[in-house]
C-alpha positions as CSV (number, residue, x, y, z in Angstrom):
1,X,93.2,90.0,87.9
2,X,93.6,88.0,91.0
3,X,91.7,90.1,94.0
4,X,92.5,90.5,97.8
5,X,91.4,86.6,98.5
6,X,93.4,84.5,96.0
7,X,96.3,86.6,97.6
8,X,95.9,85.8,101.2
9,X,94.8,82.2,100.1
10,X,98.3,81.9,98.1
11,X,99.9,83.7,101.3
12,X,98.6,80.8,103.8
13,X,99.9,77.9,101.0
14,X,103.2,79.4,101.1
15,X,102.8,79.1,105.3
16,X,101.6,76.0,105.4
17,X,104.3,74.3,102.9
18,X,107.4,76.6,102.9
19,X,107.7,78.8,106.2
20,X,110.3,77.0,108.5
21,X,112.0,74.9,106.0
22,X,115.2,76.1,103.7
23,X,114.3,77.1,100.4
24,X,116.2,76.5,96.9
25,X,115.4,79.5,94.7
26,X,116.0,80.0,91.2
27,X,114.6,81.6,88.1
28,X,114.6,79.4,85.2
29,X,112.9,82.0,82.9
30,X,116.3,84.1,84.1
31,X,114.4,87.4,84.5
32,X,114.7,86.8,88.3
33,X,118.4,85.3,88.8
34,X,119.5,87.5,90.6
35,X,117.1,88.2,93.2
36,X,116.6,84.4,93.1
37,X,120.1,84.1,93.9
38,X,119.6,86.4,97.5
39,X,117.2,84.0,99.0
40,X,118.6,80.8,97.4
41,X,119.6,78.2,100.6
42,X,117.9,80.4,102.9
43,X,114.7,79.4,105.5
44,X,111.1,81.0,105.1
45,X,110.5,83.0,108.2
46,X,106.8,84.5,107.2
47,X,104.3,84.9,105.1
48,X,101.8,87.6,104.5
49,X,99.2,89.4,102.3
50,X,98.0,92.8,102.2
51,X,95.8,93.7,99.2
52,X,97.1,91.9,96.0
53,X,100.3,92.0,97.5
54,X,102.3,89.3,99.0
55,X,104.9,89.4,101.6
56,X,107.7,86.3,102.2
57,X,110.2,87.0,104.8
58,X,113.6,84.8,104.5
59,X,116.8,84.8,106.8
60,X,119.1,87.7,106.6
61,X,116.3,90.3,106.4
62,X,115.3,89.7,102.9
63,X,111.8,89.8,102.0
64,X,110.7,88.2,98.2
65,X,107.2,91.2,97.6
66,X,105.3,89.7,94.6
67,X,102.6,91.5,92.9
68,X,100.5,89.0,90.4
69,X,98.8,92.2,88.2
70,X,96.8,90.7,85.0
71,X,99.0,87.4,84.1
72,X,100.5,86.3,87.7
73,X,99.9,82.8,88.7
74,X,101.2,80.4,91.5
75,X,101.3,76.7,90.6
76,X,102.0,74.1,93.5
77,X,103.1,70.7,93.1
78,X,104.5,68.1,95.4
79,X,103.2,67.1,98.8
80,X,101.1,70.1,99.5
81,X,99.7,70.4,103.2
82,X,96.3,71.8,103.5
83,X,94.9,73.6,106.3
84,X,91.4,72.7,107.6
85,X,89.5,74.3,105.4
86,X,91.3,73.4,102.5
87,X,91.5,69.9,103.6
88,X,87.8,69.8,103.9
89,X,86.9,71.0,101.0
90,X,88.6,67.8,99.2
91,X,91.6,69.6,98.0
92,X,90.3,71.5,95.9
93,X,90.6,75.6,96.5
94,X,88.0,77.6,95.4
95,X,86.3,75.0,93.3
96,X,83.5,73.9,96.7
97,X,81.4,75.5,98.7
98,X,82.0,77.6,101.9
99,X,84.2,75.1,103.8
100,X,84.1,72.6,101.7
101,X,81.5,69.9,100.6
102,X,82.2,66.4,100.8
103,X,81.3,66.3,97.4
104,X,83.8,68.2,94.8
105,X,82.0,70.5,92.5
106,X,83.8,71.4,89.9
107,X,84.0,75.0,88.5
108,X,84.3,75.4,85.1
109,X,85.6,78.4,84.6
110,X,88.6,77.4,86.6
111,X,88.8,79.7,89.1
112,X,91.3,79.1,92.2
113,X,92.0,75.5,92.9
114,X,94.8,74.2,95.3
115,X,97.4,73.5,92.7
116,X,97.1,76.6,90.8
117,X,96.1,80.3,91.8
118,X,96.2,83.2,89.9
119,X,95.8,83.8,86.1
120,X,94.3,81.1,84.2
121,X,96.6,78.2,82.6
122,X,95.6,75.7,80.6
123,X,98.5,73.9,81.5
124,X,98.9,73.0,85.2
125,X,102.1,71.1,86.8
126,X,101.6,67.5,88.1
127,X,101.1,66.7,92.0
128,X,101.9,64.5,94.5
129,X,99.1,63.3,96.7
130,X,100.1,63.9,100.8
131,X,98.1,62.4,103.5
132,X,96.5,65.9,104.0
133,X,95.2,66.4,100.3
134,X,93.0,63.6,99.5
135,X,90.8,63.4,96.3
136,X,92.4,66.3,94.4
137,X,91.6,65.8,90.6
138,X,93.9,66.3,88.1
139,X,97.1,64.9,86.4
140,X,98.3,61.1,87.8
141,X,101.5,61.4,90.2
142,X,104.7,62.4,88.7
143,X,108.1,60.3,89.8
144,X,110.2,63.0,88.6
145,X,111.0,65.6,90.9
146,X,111.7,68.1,91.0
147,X,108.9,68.5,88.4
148,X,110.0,69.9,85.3
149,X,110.3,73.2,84.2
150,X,107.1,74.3,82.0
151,X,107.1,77.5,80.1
152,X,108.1,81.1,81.6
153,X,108.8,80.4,85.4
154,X,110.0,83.4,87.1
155,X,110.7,82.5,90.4
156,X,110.9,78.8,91.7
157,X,110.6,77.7,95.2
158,X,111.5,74.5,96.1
159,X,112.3,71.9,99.7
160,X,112.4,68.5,99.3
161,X,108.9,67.7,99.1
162,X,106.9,71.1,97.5
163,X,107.5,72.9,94.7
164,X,106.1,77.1,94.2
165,X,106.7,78.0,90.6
166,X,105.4,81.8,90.1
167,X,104.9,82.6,86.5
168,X,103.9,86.2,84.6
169,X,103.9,88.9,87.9
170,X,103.5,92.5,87.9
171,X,106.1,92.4,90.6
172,X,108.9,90.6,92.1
173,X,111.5,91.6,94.0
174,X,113.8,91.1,96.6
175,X,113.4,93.9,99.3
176,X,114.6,95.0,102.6
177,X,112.7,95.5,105.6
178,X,112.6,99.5,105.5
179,X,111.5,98.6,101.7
180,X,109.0,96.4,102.9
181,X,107.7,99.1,105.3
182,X,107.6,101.6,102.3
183,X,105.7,99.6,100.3
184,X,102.9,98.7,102.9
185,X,102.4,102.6,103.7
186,X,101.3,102.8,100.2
187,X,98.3,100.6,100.8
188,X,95.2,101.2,102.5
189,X,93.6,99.1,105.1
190,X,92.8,95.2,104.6
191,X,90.4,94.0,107.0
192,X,92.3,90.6,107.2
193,X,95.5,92.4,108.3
194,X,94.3,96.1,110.2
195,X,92.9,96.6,112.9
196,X,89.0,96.6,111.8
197,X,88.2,99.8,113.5
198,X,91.2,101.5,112.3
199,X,90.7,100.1,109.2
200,X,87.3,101.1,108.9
201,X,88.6,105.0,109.8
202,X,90.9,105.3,107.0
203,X,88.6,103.8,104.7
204,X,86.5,106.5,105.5
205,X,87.9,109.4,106.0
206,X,89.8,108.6,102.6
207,X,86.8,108.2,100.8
208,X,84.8,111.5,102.6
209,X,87.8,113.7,101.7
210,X,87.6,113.9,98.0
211,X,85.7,114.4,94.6
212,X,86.4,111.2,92.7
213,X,84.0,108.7,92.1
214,X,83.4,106.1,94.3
215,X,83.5,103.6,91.5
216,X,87.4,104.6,91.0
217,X,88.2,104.5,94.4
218,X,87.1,101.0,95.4
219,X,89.9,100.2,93.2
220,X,92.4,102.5,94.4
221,X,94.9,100.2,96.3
222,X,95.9,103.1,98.4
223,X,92.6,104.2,99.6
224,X,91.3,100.2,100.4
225,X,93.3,96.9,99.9
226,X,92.6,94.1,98.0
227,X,89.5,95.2,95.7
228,X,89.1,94.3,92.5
229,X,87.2,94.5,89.3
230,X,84.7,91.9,90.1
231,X,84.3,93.3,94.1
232,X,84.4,97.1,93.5
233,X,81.0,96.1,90.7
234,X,79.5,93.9,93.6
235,X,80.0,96.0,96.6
236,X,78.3,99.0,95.2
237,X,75.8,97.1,93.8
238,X,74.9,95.8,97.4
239,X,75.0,99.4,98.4
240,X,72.5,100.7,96.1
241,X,75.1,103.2,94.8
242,X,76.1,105.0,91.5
243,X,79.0,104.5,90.9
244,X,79.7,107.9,89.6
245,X,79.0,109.2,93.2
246,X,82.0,111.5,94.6
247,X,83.4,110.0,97.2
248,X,82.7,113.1,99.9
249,X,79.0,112.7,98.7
250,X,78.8,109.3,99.7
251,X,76.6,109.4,103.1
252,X,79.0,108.5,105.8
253,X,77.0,105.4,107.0
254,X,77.1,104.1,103.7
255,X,80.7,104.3,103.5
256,X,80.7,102.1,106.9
257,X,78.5,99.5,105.3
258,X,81.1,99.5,102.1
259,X,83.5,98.6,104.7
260,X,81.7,96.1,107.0
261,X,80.6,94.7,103.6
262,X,84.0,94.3,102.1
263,X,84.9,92.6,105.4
264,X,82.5,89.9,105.2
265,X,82.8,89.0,101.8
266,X,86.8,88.7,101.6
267,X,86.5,86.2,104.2
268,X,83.8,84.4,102.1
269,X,86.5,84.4,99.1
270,X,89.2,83.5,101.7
271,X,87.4,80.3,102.8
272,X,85.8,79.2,99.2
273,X,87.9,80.9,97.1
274,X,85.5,81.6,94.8
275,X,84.3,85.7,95.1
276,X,80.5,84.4,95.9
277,X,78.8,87.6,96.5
278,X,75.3,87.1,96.3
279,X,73.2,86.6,99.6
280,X,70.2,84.8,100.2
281,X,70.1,81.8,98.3
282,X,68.5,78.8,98.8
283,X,70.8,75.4,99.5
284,X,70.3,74.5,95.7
285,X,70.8,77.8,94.1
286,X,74.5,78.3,96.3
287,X,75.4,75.1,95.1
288,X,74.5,75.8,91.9
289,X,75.9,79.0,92.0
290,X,79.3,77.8,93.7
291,X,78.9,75.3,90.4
292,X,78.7,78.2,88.0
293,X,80.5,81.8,88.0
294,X,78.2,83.5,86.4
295,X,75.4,82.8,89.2
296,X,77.4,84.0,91.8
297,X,77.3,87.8,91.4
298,X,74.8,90.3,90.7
299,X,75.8,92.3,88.5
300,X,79.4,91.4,87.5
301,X,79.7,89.9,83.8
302,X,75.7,90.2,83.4
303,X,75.9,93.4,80.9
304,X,73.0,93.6,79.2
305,X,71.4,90.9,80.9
306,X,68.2,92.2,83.5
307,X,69.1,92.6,86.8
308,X,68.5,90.5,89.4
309,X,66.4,92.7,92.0
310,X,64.3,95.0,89.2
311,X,64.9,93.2,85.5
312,X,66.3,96.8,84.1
313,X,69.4,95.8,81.7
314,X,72.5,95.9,83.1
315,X,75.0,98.5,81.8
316,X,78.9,98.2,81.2
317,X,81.2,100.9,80.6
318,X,84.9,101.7,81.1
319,X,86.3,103.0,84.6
320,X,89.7,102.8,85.8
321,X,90.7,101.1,82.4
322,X,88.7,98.0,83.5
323,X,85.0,96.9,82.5
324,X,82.6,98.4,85.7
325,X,78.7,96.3,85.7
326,X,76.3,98.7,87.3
327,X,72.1,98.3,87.4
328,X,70.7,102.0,86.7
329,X,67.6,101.6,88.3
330,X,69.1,99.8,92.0
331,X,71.7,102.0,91.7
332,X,70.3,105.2,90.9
């Protein structure tokens, strides 16, 4: 499932390419005709993430809310314009290293990239180089636009010169802005979007109010934003905790640290795309590791496999209906 980065990173593409322009909307899967239909001829006014959620604001007071869950993916084509850190990184999101390099290195298990973010697809729609994406590998230029339609496309967004085709979501739906305003009180804090402080206050006093596992509340959209499978095993691996901890248990301070940490790396993921949440490295094992998912994390995906810091075998086991990697020894 896409985490709290690939959103916000999907959030600034539709900035960058479709706020302030008028936007033709249509479903050509049909699922989505008639909230296509609302927004159809109308201009972007906003975008914005919270979480895995998106936000896209259009004249009239309509607002598109799209949720990507398990399957959602976004796939750009046409003249996409980058922002700097997008542009520097060669065109390629989430497939370099912090910033970008000026050399491409190219991520095999296909994790974001600037034409396609979400879900996996083997499949990816053609694009059309722009001044501002140079280098971009992939498919040769397509003269046909708009492109054409390729398997179940929910929602299509399209000006004249970028086209947004959203395929398999959780969620999406046309909302107004009192909607809007119901469904963000259901979140809790994202340290892109709160306040940090504030953020960091409802984090914790969430957290030190109740029995549940700590493990289960990392991914508990309404007690912190954006966390996923992958960040909740990471976050308390860098805490030294057990997962099994109850939240009110959890020393205060380290519940802080949770926080700051959670900052720091979704900004990481933000600006590489790529959830790199190991520390420490040398120049060659981050490039390597940017190279290579399975060397960025510490315990994610490693079951079995000795830990990193102590060489005690890494465990797996269900929580929250999702696979959580924990070291018993670091962790104890």
């Amino acid at each position: 499932m896409p985490e709290g980065h690939s959103v916000h990173r999907i959030a600034r593409q539709i900035a960058q390419n479709f706020v302030g322009r008028t936007v033709a909307a249509s479903s050509p899967q049909g699922r989505f005709a008639e909230g296509a239909s609302l927004i159809d001829g109308r201009e972007a006014r906003e975008s914005r993430a919270v979480g895995k959620q998106m936000f896209v604001a259009f004249d009239g007071d309509l607002w598109l809310r799209v949720h990507l869950g398990l399957y959602g993916a976004w796939d750009f084509a046409g003249e996409i314009v980058s922002d700097p850190t997008i542009a520097a990184s060669n065109g390629r999101m989430g497939q370099t290293d912090q910033r970008g390099t000026p050399e491409a290195i190219l991520d095999a298990a296909g994790e974001n990239s600037l034409t396609s973010i979400g879900a996996p697809r083997r499949a990816r729609g053609r694009v059309r180089m722009s001044e501002q994406t140079t280098g971009l590998p992939g498919e040769a230029d397509s003269e046909e636009w708009p492109p054409p339609v390729r398997g179940q496309v929910r929602l299509r967004l399209l000006t004249d010169l970028t086209c947004a085709d959203l395929r398999g979501p959780t969620a999406c739906v046309i909302q107004t802005p009192d909607e809007v305003e119901e469904s963000l009180a259901k979140l809790g804090p994202d340290p892109l979007v709160d306040d940090a402080r504030e953020g960091e206050e409802r984090f914790v006093a969430r957290v030190r109010r109740t029995v549940t596992p700590i493990g289960l509340l990392l991914m508990d959209q309404s007690v912190v934003s954006g966390i996923g499978n992958v960040y909740r095993a990471e976050l308390l691996f860098r805490a030294s905790l057990n997962p099994h901890t109850p939240g009110r248990e959890v020393p205060e301070e380290t519940v802080r640290e949770i926080w700051r940490d959670w900052s720091r790396l979704l900004v990481i993921g933000v600006e590489t795309g790529q959830m790199m949440t190991r520390d420490g490295l040398t120049a060659k094992e981050r490039r390597s590791a940017m190279a290579r998912r399975e060397h960025r994390h510490w315990v994610y995906g490693r079951a079995g496999l000795p830990c990193r810091v102590c060489g005690t075998s890494v465990v797996v086991e269900e929580a929250a209906s999702r696979k959580l990697y924990w070291c018993p020894s670091c962790q104890a």
